[in-house]
N, C-alpha and C positions, 0 to 999 in steps of 0.2 A: 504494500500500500504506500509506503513513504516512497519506495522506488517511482514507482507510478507519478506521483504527485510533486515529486524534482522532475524526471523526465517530461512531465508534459508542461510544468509550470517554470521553473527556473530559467533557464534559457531563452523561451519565449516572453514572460514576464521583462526580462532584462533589456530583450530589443525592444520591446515597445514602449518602455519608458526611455531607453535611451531616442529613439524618432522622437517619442513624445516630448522629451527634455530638449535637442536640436532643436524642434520647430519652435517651440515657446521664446527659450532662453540664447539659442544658439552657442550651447552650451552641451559638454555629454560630463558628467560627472567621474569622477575618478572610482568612486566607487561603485560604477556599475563595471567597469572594468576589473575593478578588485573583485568584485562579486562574481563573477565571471570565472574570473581564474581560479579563485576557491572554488565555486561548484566545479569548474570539470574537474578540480582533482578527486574531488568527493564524488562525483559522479562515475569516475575511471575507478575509485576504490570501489564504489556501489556496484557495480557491473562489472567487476573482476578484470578490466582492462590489465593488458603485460605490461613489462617496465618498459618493452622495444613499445609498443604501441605507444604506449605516452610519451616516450622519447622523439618520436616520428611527430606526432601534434603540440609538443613542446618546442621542435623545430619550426614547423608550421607557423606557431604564432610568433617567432622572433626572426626569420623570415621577413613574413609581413610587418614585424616592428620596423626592423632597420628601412625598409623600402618606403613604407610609409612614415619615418619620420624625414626620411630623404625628400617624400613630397612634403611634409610639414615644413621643412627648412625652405625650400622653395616658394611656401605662401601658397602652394595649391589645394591644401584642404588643413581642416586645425588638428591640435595634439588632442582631444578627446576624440576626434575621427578618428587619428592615425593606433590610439590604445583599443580602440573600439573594434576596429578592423582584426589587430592583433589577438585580442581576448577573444573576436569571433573563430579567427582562423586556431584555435587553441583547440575549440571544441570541435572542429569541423577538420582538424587534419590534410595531409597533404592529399587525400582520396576524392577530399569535396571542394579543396582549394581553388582549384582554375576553375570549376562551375559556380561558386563564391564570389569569385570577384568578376567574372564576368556579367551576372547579374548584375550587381553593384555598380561596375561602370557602366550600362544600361539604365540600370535604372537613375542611378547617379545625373546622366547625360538627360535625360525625358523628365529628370524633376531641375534642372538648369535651365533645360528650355524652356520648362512650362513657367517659373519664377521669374524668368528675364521679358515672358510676353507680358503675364500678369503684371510687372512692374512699369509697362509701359501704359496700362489702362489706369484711368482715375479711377481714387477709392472711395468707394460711397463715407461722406462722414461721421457715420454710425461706425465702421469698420475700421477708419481712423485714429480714433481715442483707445481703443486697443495697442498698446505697447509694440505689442509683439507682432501684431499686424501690419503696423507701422512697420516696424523693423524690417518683416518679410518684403515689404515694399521697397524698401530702400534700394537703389541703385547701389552704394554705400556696402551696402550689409553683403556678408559671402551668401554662400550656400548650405542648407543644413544639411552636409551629407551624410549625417549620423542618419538620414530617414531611409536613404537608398539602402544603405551598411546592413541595416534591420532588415527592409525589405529581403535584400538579399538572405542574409542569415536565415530567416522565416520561412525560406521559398526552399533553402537547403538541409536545413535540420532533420527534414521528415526521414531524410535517408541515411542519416548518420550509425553508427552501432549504437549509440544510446537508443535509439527510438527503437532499434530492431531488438534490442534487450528485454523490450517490454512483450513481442508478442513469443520470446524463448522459454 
């Protein structure tokens, strides 16, 4: 029952607040990355994953550290994207990796474009006095690509060994 209720709540719970924290705050918190990295390990221990397995997804996600803090250095996406990315690629291994981030840059790319159209239409001034709305408007502001990141992550997990754990 506890198995059940990490596999199907933890990791998914985590992307959606980390989209939901980007799009508000444009912001991912540090400790949903933190959270992240403690459950898979606790997850890997729950599901009797090998040392070479988690070694292989421990790669995985530093890997995708170093790469995307490369794009962080550059100013092409921010440092709770780039932990984000990481902590995803943690849980999702080198097996789901390239289906992972190609998602993401997909999805990534179709929620840039849809945010550079919207920012050129006026905002009704009801929709204005929201903060965060404001913000998503702003020519100014990046991109929250913590939402794509999720997206992705959400669209890949079904197939991970954690979820297959659960019908073993």
């Amino acid at each position: 029952m506890i198995l059940e209720i990490l596999v199907l709540g933890l990791f998914p719970a985590a992307m959606a607040f980390a989209a939901a924290s980007d799009l508000v705050s444009m912001t991912i918190s540090n400790r949903i990355s933190l959270a992240l990295i403690i459950g898979f390990f606790l997850m890997a221990w729950l599901t009797g994953m090998g040392w070479s397995d988690v070694g292989r997804h421990l790669l995985a996600g530093v890997v995708v550290l170093v790469v995307a803090f490369g794009f962080f250095a550059r100013g092409w996406i921010g440092g709770g994207d780039a932990k984000l990315a990481a902590a995803t690629a943690l849980w999702l291994g080198f097996s789901h990796l390239m289906e992972y981030l190609l998602i993401a840059s997909i999805a990534g790319g179709i929620l840039t474009l849809l945010l550079l159209q919207l920012r050129t239409l006026p905002m009704p001034q009801v929709l204005a006095r929201q903060k965060w709305i404001a913000r998503l408007h702003n020519f100014e502001t990046g991109i929250p690509y913590g939402i794509a990141l999720a997206i992705a992550g959400l669209l890949v997990y079904p197939e991970t060994s954690f979820m297959r754990a659960l019908t073993a």
